[in-house]
DOTI-849525 format. One record per residue (C-alpha): chain; residue number from 0; y, z, x. Coordinates in pm, 1 decimal, m for minus. Layout:
! DOTI-849525
+------+-----+----------+----------+----------+
| unit | pos |        y |        z |        x |
+------+-----+----------+----------+----------+
|    A | NUM |        Y |        Z |        X |
...
+------+-----+----------+----------+----------+
***
This chain:
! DOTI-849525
+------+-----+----------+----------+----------+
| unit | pos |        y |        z |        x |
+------+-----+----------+----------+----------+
|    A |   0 |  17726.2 |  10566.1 |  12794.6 |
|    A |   1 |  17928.1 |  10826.5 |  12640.7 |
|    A |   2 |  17722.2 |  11130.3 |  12512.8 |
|    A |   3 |  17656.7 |  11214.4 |  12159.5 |
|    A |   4 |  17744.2 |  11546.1 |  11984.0 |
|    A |   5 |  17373.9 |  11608.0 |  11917.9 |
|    A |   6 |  17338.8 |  11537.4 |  12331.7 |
|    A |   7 |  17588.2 |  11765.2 |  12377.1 |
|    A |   8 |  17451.3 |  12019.4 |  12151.0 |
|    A |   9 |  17092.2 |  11996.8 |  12333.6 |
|    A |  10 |  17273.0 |  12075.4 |  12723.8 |
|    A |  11 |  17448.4 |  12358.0 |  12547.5 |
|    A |  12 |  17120.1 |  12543.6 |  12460.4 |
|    A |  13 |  16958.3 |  12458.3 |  12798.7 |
|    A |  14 |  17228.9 |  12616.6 |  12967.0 |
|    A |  15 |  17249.6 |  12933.2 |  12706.0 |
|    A |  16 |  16875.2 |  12960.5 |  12713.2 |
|    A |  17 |  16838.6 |  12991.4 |  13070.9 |
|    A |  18 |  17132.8 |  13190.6 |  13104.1 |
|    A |  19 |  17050.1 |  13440.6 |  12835.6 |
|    A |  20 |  17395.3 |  13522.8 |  12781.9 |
|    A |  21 |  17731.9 |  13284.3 |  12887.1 |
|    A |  22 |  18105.6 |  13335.8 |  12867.6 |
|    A |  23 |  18209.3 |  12992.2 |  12646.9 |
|    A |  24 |  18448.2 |  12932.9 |  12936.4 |
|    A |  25 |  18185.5 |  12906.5 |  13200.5 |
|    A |  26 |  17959.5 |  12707.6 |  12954.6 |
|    A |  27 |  18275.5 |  12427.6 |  12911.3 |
|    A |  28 |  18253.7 |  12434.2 |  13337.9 |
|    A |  29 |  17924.3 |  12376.4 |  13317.2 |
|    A |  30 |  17923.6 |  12121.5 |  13079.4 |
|    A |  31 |  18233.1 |  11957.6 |  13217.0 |
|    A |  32 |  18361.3 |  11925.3 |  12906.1 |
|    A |  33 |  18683.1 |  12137.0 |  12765.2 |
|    A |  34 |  18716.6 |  12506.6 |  12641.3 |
|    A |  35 |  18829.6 |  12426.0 |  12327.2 |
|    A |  36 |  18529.4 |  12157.1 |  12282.5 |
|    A |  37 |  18252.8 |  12378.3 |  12455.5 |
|    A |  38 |  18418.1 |  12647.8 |  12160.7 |
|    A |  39 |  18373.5 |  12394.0 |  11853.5 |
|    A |  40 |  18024.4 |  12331.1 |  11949.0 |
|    A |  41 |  17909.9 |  12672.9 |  12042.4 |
|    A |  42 |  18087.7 |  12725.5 |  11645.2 |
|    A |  43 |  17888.4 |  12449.9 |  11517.0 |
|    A |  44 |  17550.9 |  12610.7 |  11658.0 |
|    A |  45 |  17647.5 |  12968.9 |  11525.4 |
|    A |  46 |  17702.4 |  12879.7 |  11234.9 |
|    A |  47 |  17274.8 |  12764.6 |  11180.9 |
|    A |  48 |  17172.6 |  13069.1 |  11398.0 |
|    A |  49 |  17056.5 |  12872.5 |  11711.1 |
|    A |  50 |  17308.3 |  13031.9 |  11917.9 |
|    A |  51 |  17495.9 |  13402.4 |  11910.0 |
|    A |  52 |  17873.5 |  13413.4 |  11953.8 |
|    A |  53 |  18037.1 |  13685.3 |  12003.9 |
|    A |  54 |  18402.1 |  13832.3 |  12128.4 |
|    A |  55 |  18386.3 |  13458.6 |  12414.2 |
|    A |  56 |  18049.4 |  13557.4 |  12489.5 |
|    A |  57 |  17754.4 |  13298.8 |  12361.9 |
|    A |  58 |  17388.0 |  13425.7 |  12380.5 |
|    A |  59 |  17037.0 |  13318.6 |  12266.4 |
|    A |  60 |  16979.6 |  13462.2 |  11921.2 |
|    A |  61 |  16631.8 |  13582.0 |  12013.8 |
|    A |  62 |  16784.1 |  13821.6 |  12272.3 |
|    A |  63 |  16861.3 |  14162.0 |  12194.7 |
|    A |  64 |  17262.1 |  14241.8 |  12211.2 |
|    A |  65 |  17337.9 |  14479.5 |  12516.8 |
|    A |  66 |  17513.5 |  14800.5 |  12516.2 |
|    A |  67 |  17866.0 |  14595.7 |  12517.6 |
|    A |  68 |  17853.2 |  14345.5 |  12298.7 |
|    A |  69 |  17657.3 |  14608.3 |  12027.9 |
|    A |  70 |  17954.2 |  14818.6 |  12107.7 |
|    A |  71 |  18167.3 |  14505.4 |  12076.6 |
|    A |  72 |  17994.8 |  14437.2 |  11718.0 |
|    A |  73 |  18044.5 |  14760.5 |  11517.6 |
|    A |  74 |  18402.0 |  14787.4 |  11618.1 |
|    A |  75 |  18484.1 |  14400.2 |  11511.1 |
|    A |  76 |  18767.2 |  14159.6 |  11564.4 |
|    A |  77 |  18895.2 |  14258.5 |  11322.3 |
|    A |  78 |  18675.6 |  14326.6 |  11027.5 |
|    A |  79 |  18722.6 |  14149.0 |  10674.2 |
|    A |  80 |  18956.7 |  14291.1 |  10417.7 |
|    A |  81 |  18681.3 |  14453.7 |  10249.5 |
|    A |  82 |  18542.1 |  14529.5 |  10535.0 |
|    A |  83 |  18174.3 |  14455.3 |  10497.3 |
|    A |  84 |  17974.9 |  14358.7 |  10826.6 |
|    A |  85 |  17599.0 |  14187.1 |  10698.2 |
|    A |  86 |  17328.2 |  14135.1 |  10909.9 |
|    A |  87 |  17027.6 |  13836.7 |  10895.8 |
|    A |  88 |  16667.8 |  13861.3 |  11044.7 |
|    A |  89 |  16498.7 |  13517.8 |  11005.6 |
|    A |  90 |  16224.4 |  13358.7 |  11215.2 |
|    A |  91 |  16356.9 |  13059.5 |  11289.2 |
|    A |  92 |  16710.7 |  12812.7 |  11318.0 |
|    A |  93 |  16624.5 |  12525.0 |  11213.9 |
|    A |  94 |  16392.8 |  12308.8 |  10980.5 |
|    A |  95 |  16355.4 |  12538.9 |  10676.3 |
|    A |  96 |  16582.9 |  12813.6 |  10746.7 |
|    A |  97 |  16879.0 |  12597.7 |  10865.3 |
|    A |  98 |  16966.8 |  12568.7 |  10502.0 |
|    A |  99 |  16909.0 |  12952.8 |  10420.0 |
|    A | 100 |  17149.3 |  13012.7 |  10681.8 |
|    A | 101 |  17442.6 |  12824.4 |  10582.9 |
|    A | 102 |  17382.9 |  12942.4 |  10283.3 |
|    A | 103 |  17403.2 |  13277.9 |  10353.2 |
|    A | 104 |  17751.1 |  13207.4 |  10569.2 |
|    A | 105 |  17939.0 |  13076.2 |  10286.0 |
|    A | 106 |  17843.7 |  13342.3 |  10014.9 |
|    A | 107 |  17948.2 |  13588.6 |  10301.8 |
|    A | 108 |  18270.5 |  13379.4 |  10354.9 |
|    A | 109 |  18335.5 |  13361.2 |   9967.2 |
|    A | 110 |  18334.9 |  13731.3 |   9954.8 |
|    A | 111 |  18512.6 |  13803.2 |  10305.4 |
|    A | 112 |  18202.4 |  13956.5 |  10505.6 |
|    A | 113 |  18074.3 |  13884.3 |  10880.2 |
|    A | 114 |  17758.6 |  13757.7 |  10896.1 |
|    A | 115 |  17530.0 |  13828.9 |  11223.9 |
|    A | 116 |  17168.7 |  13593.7 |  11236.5 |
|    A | 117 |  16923.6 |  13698.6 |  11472.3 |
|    A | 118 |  16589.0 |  13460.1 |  11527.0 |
|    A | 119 |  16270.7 |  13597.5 |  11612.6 |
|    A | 120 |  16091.7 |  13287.5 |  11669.6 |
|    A | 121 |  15753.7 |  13470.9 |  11462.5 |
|    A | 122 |  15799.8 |  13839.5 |  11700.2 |
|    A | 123 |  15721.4 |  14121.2 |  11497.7 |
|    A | 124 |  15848.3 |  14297.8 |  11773.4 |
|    A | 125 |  16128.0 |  14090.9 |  11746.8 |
|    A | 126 |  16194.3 |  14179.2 |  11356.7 |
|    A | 127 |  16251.7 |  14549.5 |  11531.8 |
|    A | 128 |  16462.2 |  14455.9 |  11819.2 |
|    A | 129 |  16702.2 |  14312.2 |  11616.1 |
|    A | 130 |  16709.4 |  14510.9 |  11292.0 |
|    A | 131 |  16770.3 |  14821.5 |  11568.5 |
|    A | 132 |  17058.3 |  14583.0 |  11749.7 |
|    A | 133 |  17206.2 |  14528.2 |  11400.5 |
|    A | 134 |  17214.7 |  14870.2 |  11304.0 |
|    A | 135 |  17344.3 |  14954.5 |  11614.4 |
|    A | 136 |  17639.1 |  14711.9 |  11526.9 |
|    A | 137 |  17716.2 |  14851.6 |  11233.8 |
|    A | 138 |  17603.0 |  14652.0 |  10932.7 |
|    A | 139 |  17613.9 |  14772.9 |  10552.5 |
|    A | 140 |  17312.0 |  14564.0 |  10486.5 |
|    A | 141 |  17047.3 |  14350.2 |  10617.8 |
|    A | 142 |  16854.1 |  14012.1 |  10466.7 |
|    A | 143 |  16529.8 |  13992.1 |  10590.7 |
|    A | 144 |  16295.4 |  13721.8 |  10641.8 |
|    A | 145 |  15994.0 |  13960.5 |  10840.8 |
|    A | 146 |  15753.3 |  13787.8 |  11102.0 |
|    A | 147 |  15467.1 |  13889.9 |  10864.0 |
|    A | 148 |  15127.4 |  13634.0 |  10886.4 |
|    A | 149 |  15065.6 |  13391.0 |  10621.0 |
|    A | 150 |  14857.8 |  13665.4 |  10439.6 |
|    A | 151 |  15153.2 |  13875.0 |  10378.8 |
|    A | 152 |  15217.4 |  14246.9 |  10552.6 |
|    A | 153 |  14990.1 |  14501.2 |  10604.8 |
|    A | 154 |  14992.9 |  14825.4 |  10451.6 |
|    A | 155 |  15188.7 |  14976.2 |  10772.8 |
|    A | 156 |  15351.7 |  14694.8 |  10818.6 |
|    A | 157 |  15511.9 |  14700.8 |  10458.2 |
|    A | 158 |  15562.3 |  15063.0 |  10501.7 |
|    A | 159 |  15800.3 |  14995.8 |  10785.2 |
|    A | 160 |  16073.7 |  14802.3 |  10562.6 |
|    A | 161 |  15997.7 |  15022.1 |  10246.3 |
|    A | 162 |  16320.9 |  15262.8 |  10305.2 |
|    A | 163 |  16529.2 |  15087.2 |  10545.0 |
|    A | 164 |  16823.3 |  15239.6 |  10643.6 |
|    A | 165 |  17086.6 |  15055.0 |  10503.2 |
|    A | 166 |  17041.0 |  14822.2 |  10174.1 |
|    A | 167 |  16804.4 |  14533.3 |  10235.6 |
|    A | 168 |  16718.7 |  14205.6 |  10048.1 |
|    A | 169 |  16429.6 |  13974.0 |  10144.4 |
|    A | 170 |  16428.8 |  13647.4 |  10191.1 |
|    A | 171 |  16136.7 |  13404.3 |  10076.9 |
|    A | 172 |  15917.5 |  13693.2 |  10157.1 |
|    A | 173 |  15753.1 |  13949.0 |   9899.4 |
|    A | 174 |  15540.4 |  14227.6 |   9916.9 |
|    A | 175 |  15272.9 |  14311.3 |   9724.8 |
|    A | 176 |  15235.2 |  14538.4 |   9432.8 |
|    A | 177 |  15105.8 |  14911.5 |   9548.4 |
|    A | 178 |  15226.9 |  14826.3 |   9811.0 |
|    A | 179 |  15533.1 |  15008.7 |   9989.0 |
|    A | 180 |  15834.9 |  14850.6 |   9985.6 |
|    A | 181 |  15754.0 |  14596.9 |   9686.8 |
|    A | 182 |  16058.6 |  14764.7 |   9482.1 |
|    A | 183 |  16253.3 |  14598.2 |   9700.2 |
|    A | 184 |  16519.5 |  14284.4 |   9570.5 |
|    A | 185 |  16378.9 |  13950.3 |   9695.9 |
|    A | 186 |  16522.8 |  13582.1 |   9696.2 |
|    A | 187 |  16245.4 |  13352.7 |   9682.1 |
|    A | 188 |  16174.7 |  12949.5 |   9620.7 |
|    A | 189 |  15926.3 |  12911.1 |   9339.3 |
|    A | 190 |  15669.7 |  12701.8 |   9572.9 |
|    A | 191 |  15426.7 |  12737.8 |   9248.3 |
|    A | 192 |  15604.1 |  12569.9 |   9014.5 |
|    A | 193 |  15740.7 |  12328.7 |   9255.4 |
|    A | 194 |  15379.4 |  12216.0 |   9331.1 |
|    A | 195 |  15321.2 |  12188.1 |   8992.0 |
|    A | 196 |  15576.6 |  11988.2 |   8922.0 |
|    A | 197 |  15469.6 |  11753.8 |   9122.1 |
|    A | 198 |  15148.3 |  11741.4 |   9001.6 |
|    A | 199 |  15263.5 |  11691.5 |   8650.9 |
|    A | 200 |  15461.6 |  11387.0 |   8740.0 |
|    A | 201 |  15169.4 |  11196.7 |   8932.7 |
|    A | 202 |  14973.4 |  11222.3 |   8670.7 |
|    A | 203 |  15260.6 |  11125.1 |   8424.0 |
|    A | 204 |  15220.1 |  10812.7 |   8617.5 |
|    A | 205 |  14890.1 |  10787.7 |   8521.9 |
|    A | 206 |  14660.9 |  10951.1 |   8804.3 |
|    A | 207 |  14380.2 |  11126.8 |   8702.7 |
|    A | 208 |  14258.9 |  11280.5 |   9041.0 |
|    A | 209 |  14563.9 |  11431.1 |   9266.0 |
|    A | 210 |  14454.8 |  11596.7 |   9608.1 |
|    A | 211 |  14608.7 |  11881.2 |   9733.0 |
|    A | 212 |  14678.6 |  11876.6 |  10136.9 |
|    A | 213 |  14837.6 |  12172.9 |  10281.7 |
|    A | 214 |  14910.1 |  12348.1 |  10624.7 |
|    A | 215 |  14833.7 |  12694.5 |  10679.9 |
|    A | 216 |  15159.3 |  12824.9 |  10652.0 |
|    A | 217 |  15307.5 |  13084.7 |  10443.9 |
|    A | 218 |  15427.6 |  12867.3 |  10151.8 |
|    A | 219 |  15043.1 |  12740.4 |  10110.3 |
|    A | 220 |  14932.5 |  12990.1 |   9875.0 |
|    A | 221 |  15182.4 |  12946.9 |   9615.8 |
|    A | 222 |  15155.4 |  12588.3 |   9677.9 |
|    A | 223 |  14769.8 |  12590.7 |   9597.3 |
|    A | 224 |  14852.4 |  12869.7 |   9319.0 |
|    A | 225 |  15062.9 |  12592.4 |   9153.3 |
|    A | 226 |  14856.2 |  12335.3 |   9214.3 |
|    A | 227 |  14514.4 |  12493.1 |   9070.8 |
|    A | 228 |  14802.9 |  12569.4 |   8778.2 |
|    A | 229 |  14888.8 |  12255.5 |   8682.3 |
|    A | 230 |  14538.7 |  12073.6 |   8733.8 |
|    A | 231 |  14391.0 |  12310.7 |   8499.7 |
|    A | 232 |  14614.4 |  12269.3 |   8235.9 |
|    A | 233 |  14626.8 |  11901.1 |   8279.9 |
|    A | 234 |  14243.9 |  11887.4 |   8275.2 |
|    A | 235 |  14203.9 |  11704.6 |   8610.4 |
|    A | 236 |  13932.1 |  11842.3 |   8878.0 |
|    A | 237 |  14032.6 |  12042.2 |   9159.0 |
|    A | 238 |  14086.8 |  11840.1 |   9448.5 |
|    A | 239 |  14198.0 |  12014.5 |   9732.8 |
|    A | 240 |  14114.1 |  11923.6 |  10069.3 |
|    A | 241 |  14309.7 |  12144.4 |  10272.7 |
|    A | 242 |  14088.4 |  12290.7 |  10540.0 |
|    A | 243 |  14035.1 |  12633.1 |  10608.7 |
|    A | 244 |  14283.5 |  12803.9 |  10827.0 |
|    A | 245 |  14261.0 |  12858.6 |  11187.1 |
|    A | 246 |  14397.0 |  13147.5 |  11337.7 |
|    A | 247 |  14747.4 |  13314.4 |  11150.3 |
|    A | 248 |  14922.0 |  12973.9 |  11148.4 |
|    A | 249 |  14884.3 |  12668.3 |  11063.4 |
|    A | 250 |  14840.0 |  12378.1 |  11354.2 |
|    A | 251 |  14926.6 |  11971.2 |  11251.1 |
|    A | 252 |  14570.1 |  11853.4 |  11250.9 |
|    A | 253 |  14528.7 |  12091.4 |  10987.0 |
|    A | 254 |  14560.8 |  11819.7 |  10729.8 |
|    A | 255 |  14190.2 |  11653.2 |  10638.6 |
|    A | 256 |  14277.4 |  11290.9 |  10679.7 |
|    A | 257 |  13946.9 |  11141.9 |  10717.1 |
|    A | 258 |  13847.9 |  11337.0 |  10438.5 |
|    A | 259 |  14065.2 |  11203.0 |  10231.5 |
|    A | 260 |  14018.8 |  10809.0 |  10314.8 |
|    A | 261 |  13710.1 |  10842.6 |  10205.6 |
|    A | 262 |  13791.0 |  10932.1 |   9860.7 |
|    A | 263 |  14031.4 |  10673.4 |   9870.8 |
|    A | 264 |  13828.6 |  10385.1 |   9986.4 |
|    A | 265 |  13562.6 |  10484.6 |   9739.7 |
|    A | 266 |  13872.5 |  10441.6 |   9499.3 |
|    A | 267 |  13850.7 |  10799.0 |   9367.1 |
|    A | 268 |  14165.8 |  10965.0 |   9465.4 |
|    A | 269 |  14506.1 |  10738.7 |   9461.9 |
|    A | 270 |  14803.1 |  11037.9 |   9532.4 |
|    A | 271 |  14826.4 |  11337.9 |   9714.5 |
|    A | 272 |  15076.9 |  11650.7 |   9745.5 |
|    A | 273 |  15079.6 |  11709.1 |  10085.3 |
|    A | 274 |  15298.4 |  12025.1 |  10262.4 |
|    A | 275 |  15449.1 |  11999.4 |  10438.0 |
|    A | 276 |  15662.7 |  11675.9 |  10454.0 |
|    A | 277 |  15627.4 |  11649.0 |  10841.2 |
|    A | 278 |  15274.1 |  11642.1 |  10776.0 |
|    A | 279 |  15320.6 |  11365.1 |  10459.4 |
|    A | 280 |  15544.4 |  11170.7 |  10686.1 |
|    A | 281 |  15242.0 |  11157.7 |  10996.6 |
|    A | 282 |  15033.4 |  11082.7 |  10690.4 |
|    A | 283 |  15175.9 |  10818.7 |  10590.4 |
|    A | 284 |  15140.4 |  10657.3 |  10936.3 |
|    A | 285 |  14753.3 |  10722.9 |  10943.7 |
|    A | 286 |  14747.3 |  10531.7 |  10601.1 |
|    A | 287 |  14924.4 |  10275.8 |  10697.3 |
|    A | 288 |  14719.7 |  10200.6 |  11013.9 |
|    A | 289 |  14428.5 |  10253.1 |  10819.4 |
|    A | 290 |  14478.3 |   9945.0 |  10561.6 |
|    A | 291 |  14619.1 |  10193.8 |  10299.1 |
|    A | 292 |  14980.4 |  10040.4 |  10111.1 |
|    A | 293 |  15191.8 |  10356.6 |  10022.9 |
|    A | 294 |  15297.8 |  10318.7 |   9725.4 |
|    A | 295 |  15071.6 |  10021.2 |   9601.2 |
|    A | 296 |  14698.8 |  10141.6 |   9729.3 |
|    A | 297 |  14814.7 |  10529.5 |   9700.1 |
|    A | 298 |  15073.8 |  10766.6 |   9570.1 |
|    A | 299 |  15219.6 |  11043.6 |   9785.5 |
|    A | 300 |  15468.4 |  11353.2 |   9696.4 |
|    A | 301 |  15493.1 |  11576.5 |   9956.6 |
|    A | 302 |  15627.2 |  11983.6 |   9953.9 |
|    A | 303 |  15936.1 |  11998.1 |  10118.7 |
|    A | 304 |  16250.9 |  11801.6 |  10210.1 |
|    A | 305 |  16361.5 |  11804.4 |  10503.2 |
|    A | 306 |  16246.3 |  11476.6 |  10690.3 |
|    A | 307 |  16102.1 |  11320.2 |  10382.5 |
|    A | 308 |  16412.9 |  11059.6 |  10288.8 |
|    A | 309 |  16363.1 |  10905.3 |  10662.9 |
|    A | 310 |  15994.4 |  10810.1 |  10671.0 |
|    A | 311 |  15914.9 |  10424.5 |  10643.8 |
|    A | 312 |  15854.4 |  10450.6 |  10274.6 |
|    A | 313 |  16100.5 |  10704.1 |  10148.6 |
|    A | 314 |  15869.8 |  11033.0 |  10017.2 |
|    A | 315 |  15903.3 |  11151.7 |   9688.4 |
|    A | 316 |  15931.6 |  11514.1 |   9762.5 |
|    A | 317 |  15941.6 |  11887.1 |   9629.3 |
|    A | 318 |  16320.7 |  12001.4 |   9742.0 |
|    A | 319 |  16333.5 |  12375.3 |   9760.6 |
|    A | 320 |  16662.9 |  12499.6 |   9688.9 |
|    A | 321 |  16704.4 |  12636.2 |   9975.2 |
|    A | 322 |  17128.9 |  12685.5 |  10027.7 |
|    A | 323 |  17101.0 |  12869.3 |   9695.9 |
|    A | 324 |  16842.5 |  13146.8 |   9830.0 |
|    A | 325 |  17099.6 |  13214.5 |  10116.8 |
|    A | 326 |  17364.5 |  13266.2 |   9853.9 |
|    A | 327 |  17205.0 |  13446.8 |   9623.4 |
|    A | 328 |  17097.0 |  13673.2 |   9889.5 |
|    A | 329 |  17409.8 |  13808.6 |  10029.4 |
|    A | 330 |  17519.2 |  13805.4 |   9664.6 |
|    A | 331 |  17246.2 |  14031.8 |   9571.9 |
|    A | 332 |  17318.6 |  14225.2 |   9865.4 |
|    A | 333 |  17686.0 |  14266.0 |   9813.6 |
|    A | 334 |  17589.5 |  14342.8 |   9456.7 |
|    A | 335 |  17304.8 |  14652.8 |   9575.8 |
|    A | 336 |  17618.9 |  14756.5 |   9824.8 |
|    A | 337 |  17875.7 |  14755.0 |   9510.5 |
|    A | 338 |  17595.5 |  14949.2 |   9298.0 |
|    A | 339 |  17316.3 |  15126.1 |   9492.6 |
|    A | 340 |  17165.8 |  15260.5 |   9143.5 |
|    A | 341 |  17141.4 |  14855.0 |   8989.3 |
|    A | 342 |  16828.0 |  14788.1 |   8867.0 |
|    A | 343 |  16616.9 |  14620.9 |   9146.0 |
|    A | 344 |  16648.0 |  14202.5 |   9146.1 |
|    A | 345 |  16349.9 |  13955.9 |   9254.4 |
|    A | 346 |  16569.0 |  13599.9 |   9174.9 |
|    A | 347 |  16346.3 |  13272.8 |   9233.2 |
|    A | 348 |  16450.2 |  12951.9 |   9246.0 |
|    A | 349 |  16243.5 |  12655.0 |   9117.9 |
|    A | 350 |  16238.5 |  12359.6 |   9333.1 |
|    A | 351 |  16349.4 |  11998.0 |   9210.3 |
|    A | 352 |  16153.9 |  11669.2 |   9240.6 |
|    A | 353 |  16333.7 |  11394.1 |   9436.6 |
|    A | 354 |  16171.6 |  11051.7 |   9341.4 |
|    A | 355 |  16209.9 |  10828.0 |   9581.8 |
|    A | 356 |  15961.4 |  10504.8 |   9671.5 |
|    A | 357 |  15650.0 |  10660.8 |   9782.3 |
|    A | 358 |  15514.3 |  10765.2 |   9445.5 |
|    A | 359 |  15507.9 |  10410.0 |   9303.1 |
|    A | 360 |  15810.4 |  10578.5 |   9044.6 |
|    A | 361 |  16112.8 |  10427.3 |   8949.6 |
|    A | 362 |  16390.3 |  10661.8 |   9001.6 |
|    A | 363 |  16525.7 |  10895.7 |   8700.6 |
|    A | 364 |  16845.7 |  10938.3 |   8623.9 |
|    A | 365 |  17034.3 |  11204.5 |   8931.1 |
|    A | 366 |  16721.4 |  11171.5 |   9144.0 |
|    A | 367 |  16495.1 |  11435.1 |   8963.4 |
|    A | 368 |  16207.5 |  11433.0 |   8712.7 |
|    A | 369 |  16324.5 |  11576.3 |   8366.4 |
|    A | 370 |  16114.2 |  11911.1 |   8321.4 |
|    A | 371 |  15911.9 |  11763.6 |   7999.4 |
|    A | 372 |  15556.7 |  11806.4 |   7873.2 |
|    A | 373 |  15300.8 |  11541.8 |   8091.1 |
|    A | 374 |  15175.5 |  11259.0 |   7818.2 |
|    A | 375 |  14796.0 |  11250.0 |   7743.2 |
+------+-----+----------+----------+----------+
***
């Protein structure tokens, strides 16, 4: 049977990750496959962050650059017209921050820059290898998506990206009033007011009770803060049954199922918002084998939009904008580069509902509830 580009794809990061660092020549002899098709793959996989390429050489983003290829970095090959060299710290590849990513890579290609993505898989330790390895390389500025816990930094922790030492521009992170380093310019995703969206459109559809199940991850407070928004101002009773966390991150069984077929067979609770979509989509499976019709017996939107189109019954969903934060970072970047005295930026981007068949909706007009005031 002849082997898929996804196949493909997965040897290619067996071989990279157990190699820590290959020349893309030895990776097409190891793949038996050619140069130039080992070198549109590797590409392909730089260009989410799941692998580093660099001057022939492909590494595993996690891994700090040594002495040569830093050295290899900061002198370029050759550098953009204008010259500008940005750098990326995110925690992960793929899922959520595949998006951010590309994003990123084609505002820096719109405005001529290099863009280098290093993954820290959640390290704090990591965060500091490679903002030092980026520096190192020479970058004029750094977006940065910190390893922080759900609860947000610490004081010291904060205090550590307050004055970095070139310009700097979170990403879907923010820190807290007071606290050092909150002066900083942020791209976010308005998690709030996506939850609330979605609230606001179940019970446009007539639902009276909407529970509220949600990982422990760090979009779950501003998915609850929405959430607690909207039901308040709609009147409706707080119905959350998202279980307190365990330990800094959030774990799959996280999400109270049994808690929630109860309400359900009592006939109490018909819809849900459940983040993250993985967990709507496993959900919805439970239900199912439980006796419960998605959309006929219950409604479900989930947070999130990555997975939700391919589940059984396609999930209406909360779609962060997610390309646009990696644009609008570098753009902001470029911009605090440009103009180190511009007034400080926090830009946040509200989510859009995509209505699909598991919310017992028909489908509006472009795939997105219009932003008016909930009926009754």
């Amino acid at each position: 049977m002849r082997e898929s580009v996804e196949q493909r794809h997965r040897r290619i990061l067996r071989v990279v990750r157990e190699r820590e660092s290959v020349r893309v020549s030895e990776l097409a002899e190891a793949l038996g496959v050619s140069v130039e098709t080992a070198r549109r793959d590797v590409a392909a996989l730089a260009d989410v962050g799941r692998l580093r390429r660099l001057h022939g050489t492909v590494s595993w983003p996690t891994a700090p650059l040594n002495a040569r290829d830093a050295r290899l970095a900061r002198r370029g090959a050759p550098r953009p017209a204008d010259g500008l060299v940005l750098g990326m710290v995110v925690p992960v590849s793929d899922y959520y921050y595949r998006a951010v990513i590309q994003g990123a890579r084609q505002a820096a290609a719109d405005v001529g820059a290099r863009l280098l993505v290093g993954i820290t898989d959640y390290s704090a330790e990591r965060d500091v290898q490679h903002i030092a390895t980026l520096l190192a390389a020479g970058v004029d500025g750094l977006l940065l998506a910190p390893s922080w816990t759900v609860g947000g930094p610490t004081w010291e922790e904060a205090a550590r990206f307050a004055e970095p030492a070139v310009p700097a521009v979170l990403v879907e992170r923010r820190i807290p009033l007071g606290v050092p380093g909150s002066h900083l310019d942020r791209v976010v995703s308005d998690h709030a007011g996506g939850a609330a969206l979605a609230v606001r459109h179940l019970a446009r559809l007539g639902h009276r009770r909407v529970a509220l199940l949600a990982r422990h991850t760090h979009t779950r407070p501003a998915v609850r803060s929405g959430y607690l928004s909207a039901v308040r101002a709609l009147g409706l009773p707080d119905d959350d049954l998202s279980p307190p966390p365990r330990g800094p991150w959030g774990h799959p069984d996280d999400i109270a199922r049994e808690r929630l077929l109860a309400l359900v067979e009592a006939g109490e609770v018909r819809a849900a918002l459940v983040h993250t979509d993985i967990d709507a989509l496993n959900l919805l499976q439970w239900l199912t084998a439980h006796g419960v019709r998605v959309p006929d017996d219950f409604a479900l939107v989930c947070h999130n939009d990555e997975t939700a189109a391919l589940a059984d019954v396609p999930l209406t969903s909360v779609s962060p904008a997610t390309f646009a934060v990696g644009e609008a970072a570098v753009r902001l970047l470029v911009r605090r580069l440009e103009d180190p005295d511009a007034a400080h930026s926090a830009i946040e981007w509200l989510p859009r509902l995509v209505v699909r068949e598991s919310c017992g909706a028909g489908r509006e007009p472009g795939g997105s509830e219009a932003l008016s005031p909930p009926s009754g």
